[in-house]
BAZA-836077 format. One line per field, with one value per residue (C-alpha): residue in three letters; x negated, y negated, z negated. Coordinates in Angstrom, 3 decimals, padded with zeros to 6 digits. Last residue first. Example, Ala and Ser with C-alpha at 12.3 -4.5 7.8 and 13.67 -1.06 7.14 Angstrom:
! residues 2
aa: (SER, ALA)
east: (-013.670, -012.300)
north: (001.060, 004.500)
up: (-007.140, -007.800)
***
This chain:
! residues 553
aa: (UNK, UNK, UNK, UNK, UNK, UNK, UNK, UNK, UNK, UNK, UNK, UNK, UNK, UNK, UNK, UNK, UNK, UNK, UNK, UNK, UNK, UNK, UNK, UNK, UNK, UNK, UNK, UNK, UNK, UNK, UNK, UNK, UNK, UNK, UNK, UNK, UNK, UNK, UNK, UNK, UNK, UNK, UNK, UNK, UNK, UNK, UNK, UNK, UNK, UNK, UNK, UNK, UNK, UNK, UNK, UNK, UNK, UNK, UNK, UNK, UNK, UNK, UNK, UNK, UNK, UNK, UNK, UNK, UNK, UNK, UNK, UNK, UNK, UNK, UNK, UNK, UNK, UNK, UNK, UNK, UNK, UNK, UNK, UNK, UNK, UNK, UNK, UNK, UNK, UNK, UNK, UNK, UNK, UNK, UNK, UNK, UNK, UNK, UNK, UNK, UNK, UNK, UNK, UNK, UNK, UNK, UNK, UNK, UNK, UNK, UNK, UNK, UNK, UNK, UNK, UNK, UNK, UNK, UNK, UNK, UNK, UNK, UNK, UNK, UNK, UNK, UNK, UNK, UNK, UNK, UNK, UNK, UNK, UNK, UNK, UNK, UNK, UNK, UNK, UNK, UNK, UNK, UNK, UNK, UNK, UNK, UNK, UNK, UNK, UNK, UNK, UNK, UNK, UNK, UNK, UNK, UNK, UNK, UNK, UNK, UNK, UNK, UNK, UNK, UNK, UNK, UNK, UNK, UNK, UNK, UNK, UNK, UNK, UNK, UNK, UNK, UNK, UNK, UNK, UNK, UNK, UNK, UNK, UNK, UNK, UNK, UNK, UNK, UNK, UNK, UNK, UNK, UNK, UNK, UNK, UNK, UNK, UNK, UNK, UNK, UNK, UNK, UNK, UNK, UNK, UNK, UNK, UNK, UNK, UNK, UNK, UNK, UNK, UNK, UNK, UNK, UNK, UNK, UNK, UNK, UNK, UNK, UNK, UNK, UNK, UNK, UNK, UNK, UNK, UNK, UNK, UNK, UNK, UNK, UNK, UNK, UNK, UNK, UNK, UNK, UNK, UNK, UNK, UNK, UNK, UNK, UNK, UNK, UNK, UNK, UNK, UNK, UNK, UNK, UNK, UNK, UNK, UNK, UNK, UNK, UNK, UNK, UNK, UNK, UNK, UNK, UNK, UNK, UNK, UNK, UNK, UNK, UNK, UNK, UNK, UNK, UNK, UNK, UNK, UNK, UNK, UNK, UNK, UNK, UNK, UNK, UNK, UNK, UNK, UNK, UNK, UNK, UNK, UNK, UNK, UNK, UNK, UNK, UNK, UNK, UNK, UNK, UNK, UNK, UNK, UNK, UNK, UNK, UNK, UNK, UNK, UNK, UNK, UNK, UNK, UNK, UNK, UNK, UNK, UNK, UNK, UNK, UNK, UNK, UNK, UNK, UNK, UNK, UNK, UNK, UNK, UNK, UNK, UNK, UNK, UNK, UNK, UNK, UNK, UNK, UNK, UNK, UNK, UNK, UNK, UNK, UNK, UNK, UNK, UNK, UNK, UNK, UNK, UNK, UNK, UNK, UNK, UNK, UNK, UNK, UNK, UNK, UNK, UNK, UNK, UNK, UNK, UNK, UNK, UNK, UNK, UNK, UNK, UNK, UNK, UNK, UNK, UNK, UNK, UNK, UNK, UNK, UNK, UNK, UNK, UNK, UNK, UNK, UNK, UNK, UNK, UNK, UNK, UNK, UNK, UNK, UNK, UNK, UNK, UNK, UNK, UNK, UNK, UNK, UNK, UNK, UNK, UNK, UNK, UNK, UNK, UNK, UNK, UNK, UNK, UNK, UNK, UNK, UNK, UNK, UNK, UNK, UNK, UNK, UNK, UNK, UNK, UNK, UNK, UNK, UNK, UNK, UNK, UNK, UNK, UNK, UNK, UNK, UNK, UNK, UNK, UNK, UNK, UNK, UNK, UNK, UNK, UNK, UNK, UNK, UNK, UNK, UNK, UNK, UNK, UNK, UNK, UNK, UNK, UNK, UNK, UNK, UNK, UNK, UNK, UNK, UNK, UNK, UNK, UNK, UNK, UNK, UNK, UNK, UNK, UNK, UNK, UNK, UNK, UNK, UNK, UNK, UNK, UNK, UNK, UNK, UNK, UNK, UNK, UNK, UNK, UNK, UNK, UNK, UNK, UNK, UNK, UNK, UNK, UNK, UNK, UNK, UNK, UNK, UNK, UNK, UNK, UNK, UNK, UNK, UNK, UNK, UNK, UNK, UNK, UNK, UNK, UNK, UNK, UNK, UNK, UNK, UNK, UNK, UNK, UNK, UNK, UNK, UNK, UNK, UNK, UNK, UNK, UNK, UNK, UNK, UNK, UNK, UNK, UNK, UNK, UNK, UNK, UNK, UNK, UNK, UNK, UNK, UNK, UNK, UNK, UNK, UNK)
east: (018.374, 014.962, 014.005, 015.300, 013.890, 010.299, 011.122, 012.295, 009.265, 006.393, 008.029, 007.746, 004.063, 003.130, 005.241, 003.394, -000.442, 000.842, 001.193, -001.867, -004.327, -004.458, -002.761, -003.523, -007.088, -007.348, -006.107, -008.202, -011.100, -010.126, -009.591, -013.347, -014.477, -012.922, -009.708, -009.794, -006.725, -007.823, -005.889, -006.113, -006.133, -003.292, -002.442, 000.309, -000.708, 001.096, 004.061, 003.392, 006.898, 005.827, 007.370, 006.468, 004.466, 004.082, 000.767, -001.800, -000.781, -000.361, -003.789, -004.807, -003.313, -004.927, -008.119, -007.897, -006.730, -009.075, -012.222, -010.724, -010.447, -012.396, -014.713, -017.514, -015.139, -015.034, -018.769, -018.774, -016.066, -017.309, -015.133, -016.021, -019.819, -019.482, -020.377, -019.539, -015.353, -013.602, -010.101, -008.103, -004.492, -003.334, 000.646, 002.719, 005.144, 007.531, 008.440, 011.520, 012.962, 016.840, 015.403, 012.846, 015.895, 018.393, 015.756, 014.992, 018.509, 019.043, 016.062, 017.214, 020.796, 019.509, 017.572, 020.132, 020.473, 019.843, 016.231, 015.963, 012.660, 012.314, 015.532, 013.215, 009.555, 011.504, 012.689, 009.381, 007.950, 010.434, 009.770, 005.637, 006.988, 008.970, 005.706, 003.670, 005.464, 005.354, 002.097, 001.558, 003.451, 000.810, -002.133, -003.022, -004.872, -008.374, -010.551, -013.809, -014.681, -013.636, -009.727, -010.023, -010.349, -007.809, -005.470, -005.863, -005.915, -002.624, -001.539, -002.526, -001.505, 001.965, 001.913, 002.308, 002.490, -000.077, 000.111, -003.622, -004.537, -008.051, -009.131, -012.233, -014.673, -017.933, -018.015, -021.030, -022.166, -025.117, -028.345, -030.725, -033.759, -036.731, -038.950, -038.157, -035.241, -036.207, -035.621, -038.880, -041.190, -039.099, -041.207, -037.791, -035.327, -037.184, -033.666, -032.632, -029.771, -028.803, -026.236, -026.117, -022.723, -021.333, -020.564, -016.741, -014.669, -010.889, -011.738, -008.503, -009.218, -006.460, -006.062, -003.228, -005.165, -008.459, -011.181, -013.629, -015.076, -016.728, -015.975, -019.283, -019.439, -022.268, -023.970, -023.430, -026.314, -023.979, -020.222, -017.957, -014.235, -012.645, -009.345, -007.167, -009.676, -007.772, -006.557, -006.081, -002.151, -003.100, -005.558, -004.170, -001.984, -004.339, -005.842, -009.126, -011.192, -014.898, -017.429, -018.885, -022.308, -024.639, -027.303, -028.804, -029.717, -027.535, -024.494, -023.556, -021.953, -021.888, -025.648, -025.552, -028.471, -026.488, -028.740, -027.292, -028.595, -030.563, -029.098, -025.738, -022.778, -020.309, -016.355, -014.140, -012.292, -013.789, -017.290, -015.939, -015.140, -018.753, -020.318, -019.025, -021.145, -024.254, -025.086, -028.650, -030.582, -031.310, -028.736, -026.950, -023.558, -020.105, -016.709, -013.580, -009.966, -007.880, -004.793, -003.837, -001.284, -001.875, -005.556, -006.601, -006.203, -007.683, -010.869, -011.147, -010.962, -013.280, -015.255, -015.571, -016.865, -020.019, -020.889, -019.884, -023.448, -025.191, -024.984, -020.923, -019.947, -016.202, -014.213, -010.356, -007.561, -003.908, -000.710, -001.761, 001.041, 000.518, -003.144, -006.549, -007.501, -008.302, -009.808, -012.954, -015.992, -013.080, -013.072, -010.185, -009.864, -006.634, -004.812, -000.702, 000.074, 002.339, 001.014, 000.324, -001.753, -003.677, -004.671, -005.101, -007.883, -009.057, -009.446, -011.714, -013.696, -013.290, -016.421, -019.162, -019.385, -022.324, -021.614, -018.971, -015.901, -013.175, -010.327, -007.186, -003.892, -000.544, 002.629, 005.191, 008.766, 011.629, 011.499, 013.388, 010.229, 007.617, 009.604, 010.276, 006.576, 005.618, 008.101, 006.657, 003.181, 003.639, 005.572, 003.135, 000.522, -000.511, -003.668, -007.449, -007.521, -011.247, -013.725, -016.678, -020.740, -019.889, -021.266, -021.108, -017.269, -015.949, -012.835, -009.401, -006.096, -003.108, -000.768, -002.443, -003.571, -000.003, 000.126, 002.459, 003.900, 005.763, 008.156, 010.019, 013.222, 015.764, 014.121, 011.625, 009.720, 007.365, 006.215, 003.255, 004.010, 001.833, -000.602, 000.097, -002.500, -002.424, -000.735, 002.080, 005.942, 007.055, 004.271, 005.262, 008.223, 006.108, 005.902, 009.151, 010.079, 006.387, 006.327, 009.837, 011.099, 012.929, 015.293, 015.647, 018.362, 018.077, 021.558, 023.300, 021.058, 018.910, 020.126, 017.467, 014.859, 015.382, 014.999, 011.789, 009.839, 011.035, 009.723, 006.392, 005.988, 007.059, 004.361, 005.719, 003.560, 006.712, 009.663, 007.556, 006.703, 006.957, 009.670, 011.413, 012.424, 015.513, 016.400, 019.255, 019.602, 021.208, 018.549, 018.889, 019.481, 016.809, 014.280, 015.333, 015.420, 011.868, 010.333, 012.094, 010.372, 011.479, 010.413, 008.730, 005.117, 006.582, 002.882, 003.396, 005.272, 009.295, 010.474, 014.530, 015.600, 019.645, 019.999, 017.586, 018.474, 021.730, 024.664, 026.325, 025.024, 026.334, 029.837, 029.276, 027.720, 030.424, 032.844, 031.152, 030.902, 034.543, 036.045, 033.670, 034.940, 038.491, 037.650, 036.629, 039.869, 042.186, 040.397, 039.632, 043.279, 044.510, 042.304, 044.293, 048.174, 046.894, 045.680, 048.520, 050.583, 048.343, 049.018, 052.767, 052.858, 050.698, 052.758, 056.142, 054.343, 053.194, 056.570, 057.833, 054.915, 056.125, 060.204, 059.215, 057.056, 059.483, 062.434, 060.063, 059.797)
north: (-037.026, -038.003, -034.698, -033.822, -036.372, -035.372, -031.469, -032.903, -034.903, -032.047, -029.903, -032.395, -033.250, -028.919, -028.801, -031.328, -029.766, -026.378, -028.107, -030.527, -028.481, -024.416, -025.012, -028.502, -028.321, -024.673, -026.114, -029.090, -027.119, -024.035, -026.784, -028.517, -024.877, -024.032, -021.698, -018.970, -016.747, -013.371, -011.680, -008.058, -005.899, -003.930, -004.862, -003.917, -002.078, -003.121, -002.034, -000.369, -000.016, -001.878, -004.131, -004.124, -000.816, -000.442, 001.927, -000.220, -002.949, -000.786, 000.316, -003.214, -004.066, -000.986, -002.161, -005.922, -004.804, -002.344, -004.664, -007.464, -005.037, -007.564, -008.597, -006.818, -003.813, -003.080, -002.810, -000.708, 001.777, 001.351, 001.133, -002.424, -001.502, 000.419, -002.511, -004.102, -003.691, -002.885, -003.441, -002.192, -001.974, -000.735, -001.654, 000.534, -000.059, 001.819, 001.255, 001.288, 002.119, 000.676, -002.150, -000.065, 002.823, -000.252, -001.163, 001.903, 003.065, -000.107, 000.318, 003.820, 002.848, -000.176, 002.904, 004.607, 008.073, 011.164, 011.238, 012.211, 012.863, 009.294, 010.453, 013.748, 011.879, 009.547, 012.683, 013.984, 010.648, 010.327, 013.933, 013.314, 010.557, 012.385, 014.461, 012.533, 011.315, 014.727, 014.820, 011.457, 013.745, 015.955, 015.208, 018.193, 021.132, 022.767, 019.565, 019.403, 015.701, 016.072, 017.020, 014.447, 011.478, 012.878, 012.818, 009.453, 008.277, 010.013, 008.472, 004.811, 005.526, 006.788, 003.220, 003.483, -000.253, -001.479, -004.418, -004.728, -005.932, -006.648, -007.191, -008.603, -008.210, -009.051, -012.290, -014.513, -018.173, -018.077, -018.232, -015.282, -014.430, -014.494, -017.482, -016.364, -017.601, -015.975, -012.880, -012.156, -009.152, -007.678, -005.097, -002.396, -005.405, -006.927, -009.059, -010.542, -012.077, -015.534, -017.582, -021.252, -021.740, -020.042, -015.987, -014.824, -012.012, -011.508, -012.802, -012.488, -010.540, -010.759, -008.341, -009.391, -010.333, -009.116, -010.963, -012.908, -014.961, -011.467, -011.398, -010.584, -009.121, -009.465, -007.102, -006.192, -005.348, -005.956, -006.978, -007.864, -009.227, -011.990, -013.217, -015.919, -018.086, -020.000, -017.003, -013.390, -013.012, -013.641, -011.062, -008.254, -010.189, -013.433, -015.727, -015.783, -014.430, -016.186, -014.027, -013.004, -011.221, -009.001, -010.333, -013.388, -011.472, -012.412, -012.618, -014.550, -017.054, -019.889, -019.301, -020.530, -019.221, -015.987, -013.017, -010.788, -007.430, -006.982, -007.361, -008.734, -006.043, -005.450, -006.453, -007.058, -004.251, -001.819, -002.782, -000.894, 001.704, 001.822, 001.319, 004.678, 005.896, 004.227, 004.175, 003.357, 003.703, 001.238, 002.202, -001.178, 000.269, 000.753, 000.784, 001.134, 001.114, 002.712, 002.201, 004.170, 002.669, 004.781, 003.309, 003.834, 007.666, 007.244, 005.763, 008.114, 011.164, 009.701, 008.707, 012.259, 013.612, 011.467, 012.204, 009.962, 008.622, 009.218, 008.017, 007.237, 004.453, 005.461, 006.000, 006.146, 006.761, 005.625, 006.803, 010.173, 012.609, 012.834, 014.420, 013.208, 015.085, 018.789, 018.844, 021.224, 018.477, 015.871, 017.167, 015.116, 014.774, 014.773, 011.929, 011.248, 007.590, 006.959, 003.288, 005.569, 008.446, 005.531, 003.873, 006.903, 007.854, 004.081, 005.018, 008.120, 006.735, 007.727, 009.370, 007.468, 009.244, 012.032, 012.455, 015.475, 013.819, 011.382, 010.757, 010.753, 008.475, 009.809, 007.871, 009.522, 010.778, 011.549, 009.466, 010.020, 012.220, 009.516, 006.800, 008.264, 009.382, 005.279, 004.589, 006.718, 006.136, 002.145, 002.475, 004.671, 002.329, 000.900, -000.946, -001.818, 001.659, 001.361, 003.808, 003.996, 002.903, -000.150, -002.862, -000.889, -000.698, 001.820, 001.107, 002.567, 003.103, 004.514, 006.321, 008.542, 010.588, 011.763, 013.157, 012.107, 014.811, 015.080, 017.061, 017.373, 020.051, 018.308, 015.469, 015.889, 013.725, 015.614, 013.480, 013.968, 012.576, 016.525, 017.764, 019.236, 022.596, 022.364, 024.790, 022.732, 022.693, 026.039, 026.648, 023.315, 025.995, 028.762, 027.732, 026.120, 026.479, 025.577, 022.617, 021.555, 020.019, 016.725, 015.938, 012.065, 011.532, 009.360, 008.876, 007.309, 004.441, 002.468, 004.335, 007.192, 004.812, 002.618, 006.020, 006.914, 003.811, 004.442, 007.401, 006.395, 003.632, 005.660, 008.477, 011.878, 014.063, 014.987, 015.844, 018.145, 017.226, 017.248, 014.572, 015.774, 013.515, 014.600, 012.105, 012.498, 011.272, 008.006, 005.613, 001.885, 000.652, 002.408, 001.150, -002.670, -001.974, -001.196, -003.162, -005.790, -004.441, -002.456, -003.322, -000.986, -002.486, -006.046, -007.194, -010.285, -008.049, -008.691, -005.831, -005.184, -001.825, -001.908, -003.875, -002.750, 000.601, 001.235, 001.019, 004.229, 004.272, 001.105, 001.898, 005.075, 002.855, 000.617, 002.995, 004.089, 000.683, -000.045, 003.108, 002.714, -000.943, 000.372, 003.054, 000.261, -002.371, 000.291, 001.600, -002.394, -002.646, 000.445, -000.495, -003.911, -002.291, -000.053, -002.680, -004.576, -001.796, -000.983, -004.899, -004.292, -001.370, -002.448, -005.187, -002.659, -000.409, -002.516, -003.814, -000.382, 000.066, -002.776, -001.751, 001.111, -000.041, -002.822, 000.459, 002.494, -000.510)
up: (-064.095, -064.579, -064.143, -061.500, -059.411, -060.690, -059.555, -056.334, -055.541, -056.623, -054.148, -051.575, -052.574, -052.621, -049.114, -047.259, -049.071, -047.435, -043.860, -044.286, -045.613, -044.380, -041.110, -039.847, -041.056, -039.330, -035.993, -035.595, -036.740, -034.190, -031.303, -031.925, -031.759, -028.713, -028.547, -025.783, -025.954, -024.290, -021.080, -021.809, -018.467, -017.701, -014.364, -011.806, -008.988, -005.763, -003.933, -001.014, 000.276, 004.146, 006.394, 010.147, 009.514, 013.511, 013.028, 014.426, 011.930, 008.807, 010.045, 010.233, 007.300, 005.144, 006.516, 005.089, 002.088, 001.423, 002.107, 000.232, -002.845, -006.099, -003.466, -005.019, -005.637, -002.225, -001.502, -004.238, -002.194, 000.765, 003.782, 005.166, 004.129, 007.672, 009.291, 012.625, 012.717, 016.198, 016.092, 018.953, 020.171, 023.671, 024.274, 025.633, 029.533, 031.073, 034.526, 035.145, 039.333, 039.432, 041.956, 043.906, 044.213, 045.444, 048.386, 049.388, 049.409, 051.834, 054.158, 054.797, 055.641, 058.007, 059.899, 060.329, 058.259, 060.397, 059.864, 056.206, 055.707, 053.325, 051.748, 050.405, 049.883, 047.530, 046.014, 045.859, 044.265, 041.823, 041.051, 040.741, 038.343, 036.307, 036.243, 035.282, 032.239, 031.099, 031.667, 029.649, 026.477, 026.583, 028.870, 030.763, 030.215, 030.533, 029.226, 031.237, 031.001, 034.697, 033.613, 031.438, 033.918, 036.071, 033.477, 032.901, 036.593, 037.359, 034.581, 035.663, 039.584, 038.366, 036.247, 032.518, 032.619, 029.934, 027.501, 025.960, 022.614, 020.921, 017.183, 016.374, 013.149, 013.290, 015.301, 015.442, 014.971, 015.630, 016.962, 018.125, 017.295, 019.405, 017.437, 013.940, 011.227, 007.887, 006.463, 006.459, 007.115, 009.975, 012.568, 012.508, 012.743, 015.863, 016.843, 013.574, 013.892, 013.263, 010.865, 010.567, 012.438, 010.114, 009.925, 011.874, 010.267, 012.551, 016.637, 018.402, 021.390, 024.631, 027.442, 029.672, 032.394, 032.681, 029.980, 031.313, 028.474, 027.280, 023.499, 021.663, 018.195, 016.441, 014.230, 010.629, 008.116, 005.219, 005.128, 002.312, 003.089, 000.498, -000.021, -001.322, -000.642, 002.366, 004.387, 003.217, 003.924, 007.747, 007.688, 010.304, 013.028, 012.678, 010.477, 010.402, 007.628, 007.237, 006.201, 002.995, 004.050, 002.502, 005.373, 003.499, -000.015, -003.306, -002.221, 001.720, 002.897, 000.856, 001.352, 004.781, 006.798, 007.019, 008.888, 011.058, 012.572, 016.060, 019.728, 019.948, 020.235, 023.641, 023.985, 026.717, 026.620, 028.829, 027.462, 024.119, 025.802, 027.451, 024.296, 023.023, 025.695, 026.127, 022.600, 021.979, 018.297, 015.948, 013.974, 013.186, 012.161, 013.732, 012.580, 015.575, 015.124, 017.595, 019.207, 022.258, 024.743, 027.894, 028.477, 024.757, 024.986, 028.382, 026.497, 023.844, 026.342, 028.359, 025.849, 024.760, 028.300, 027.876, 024.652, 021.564, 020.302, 017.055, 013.595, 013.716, 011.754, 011.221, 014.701, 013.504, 015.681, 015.059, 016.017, 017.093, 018.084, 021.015, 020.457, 021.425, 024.202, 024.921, 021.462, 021.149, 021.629, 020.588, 016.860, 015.029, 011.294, 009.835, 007.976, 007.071, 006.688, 003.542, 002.674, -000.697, 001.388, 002.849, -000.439, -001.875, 000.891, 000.003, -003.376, -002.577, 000.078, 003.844, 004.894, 007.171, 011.107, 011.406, 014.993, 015.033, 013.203, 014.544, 011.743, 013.297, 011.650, 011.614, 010.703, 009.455, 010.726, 009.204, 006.082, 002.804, 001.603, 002.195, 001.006, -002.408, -002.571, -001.732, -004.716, -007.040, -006.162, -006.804, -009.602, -011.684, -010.712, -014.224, -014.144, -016.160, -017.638, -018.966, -018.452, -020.847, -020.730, -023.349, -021.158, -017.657, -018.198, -015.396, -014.535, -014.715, -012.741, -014.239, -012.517, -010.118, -013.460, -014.155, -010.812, -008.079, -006.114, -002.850, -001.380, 001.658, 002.187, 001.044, -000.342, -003.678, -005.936, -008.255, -011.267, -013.861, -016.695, -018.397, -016.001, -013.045, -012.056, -008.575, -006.114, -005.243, -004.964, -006.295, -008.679, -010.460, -012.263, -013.263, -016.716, -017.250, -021.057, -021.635, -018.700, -020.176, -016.608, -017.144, -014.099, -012.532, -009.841, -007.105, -004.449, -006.947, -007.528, -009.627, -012.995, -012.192, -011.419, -014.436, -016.908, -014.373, -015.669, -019.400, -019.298, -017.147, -019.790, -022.804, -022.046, -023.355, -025.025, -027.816, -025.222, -023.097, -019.595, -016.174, -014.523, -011.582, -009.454, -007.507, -003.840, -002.313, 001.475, 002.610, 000.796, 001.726, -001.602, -003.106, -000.451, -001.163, -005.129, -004.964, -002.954, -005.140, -007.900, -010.454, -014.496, -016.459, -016.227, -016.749, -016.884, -019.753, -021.697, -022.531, -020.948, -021.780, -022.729, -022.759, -019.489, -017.702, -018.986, -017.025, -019.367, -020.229, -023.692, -024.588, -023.426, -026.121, -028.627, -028.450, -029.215, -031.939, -033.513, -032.923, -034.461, -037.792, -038.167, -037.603, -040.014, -042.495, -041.436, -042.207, -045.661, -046.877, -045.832, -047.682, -051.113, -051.040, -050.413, -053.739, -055.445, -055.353, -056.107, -059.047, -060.701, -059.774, -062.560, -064.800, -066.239, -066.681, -067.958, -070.832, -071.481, -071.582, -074.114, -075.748, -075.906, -077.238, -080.483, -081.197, -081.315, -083.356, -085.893)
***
């Protein structure tokens, strides 16, 4: 009996024992092929974390407001300097659109490099690029030695919503101001634009000023009572609307500024009032204003009252990307613009704004008491926004001229950089002067140097550009809005025009305005019907079928 009993549990023993090497070999592949499984993830975690973020964080909204532009990409490629961004702000009031913004910057290129800066960790550290107190997203972009800073309320653009009295962020510019800062601190030089001040001129609006400062063109007001001249480093000047007239000895210094290649853009107003002076520069280029203020007998072209006008945009050097509707320009009280039909050679005008053929002004503006056509008036149509260009050989006689002509407005020293021109020439003259002494040469000699100094003499040559707007409405800020930005647009081309900006890095606001699904009524009933009866009512019969042919079998 103890024998049966042995050889059974040996039996037993031997049963169990291959069943626990099978398990064995099958718990050490589920083991192998788990850490395996556990290898694999983490290593693709760590390639994933290495992509760039356009690939890991895709944008699927309608506004892309994360995604890089072209603009962009174009000006990242072509950095050579470094550029650090340093991104103010603590990890839990950070905005995921200007976070995620600045993670695609950083992985753009090698030469841009994103830092966060803990504003409680850092408290002093803003204090080293501005004196403003930064907000929280808000960005400083820095180049060596340049810096510029974008602050968090830059970004976003709102509106104020006369239906619920409150601002509404209707655009997301974070892009925009980031790039333009990038631009600004990778260039050398910027583009300079004067402001003239002393006669009461209109005042650059807020958004426009941001305008400017994004198309990266520095500003600084210019006083020409005290200024010697206009300065060398001017690129563009800018008269806006002045209430009284430029004095005698200021238009000279405005118009030989002009003369030697200057480019200016002029704004006036009706005021009623005569101005001899800055008309004379004006005159100088073929250009004078009609008598009175303009009335539009079209009312296509015009809002609301016949002299807020909505001219027609041309297409030329500054509004050719605002033809055919796509763009609209808001003027009110303007005046004509007349091109004299004798214009010197190589002095052109290329009219911009022009009213219908139905428009008239107004001559006895001060006795009106209709806005009707009266006997007196004069017929249309009429220019009111023309831009002229000169090309000028900087002649000895022509800068000899120049200065000349501010020495008697009473400045006290020369020209800057046209001095220096001046004098090369004053050389050229003197050694001209010197072989011309020279009596021991033959006379066949003599004719000969002449002859080869003529031929290697260059005379350098600039080109004069001027726009001369009639109404200071162009640079209003509500007057703006009424045309939905037409007014900024066309201004910030022709300073990007008068400033060489053959390609610019603006890149434009992107919006964040709600775009609403309208349904009609007869849509909603189709709709509703299709949703609440036929659909469920489809699956209640095709239910009903399979339970019946179930149940017959």
């Amino acid at each position: 009996m103890n024998k049966i009993k042995s050889l059974f549990v040996l039996k037993r023993k031997k049963e169990r024992y291959p069943v626990s090497i099978r398990r064995i070999k099958n718990g050490s592949y589920s083991m192998a092929m788990t850490v395996f499984a556990v290898a694999a993830a983490v290593a693709v975690n760590l390639i994933v974390s290495e992509l760039p973020s356009q690939y890991t964080q895709i944008d699927i909204s309608d506004q892309k407001l994360t995604v890089l532009s072209d603009q962009t990409k174009e000006l990242a490629a072509g950095l050579e300097e470094d550029i650090t961004i340093y991104y103010v702000v603590q990890d839990d009031n950070r905005d995921s659109n200007v976070s995620r913004l600045l993670e695609r910057y950083d992985d753009l290129s090698s030469h841009i490099t994103v830092v966060e800066k803990d504003p409680v960790l850092n408290p002093n550290f803003t204090s080293q690029y501005t004196d403003e107190t930064l907000s929280e997203n808000s960005v400083i972009v820095t180049c060596n030695d340049a810096k510029r800073v974008v602050t968090y309320d830059s970004m976003y653009e709102s509106e104020f919503n006369y239906n619920y009295y409150t601002y509404e962020t209707t655009g997301f510019d974070a892009e925009g101001q980031i790039t333009s800062a990038i631009a600004a601190v990778s260039s050398e030089d910027l583009p300079k634009l004067y402001t003239l001040t002393g006669h009461g001129e209109s005042q650059i609006n807020s958004s426009l000023a941001q305008s400017i400062e994004k198309e990266n063109i520095e500003t600084e007001e210019l006083n020409l009572v005290t200024a010697e001249s206009v300065p060398e480093d001017a690129d563009c000047l800018l008269v806006a609307s002045p209430a009284s007239d430029l004095s005698e000895a200021e238009a000279q210094k405005l118009l030989s500024y002009l003369k030697t290649g200057g480019k200016a853009i002029v704004v006036t107003d009706y005021t009623g009032k005569e101005m001899p002076n800055l008309m004379s520069v004006l005159e100088y280029y073929g250009l004078s204003l009609e008598d009175g203020i303009i009335m539009e007998g079209d009312s296509n072209y015009y809002i609301q009252t016949p002299y807020y006008l909505v001219p027609d945009i041309a297409s030329t050097e500054v509004s050719a990307d605002m033809t055919g509707g796509s763009a609209y320009a808001f003027l009110a009280a303007a005046q004509g613009i007349l091109v004299s039909e004798e214009l010197r050679d190589g002095l052109s005008a290329a009219p911009v704004l022009t009213t219908s053929s139905s428009a008239y002004s107004k001559v006895d503006v001060e006795n009106m008491t209709t806005y009707g056509k009266e006997d007196g008036d004069i017929d249309g149509p009429f220019n009111v926004g023309v831009i002229v260009t000169e090309t000028v050989e900087l002649t000895e006689e022509l800068l000899e001229e120049a200065e000349a002509a501010i020495e008697s407005a009473g400045a006290s020293a020369e020209l800057g950089s046209i001095s220096g021109l001046v004098q090369d020439s004053d050389e050229a003259g003197d050694n001209a002067a010197g072989a011309e002494a020279a009596e021991g040469e033959t006379e066949a000699a003599g004719a000969e140097t002449a002859e080869d100094e003529t031929e290697n003499a260059e005379i350098e040559t600039a080109e004069t550009k001027l726009a001369v707007y009639s109404s200071s409405m162009l640079l209003d800020a509500s007057a703006d809005q009424m045309v939905s930005g037409g007014n900024a647009k066309l201004v910030m081309n022709t300073l990007s025009w008068m400033c060489g900006h053959t390609s610019t890095v603006s890149v434009p606001s992107k919006s964040m305005s709600v775009n609403y699904l309208t349904v009609t009524s007869a849509s909603s009933s189709f709709w509703s019907i299709i949703v609440i009866g036929i659909i469920p009512g489809a699956f209640l019969i095709g239910g009903l079928y399979i339970w019946l042919k179930r149940r017959k079998q």
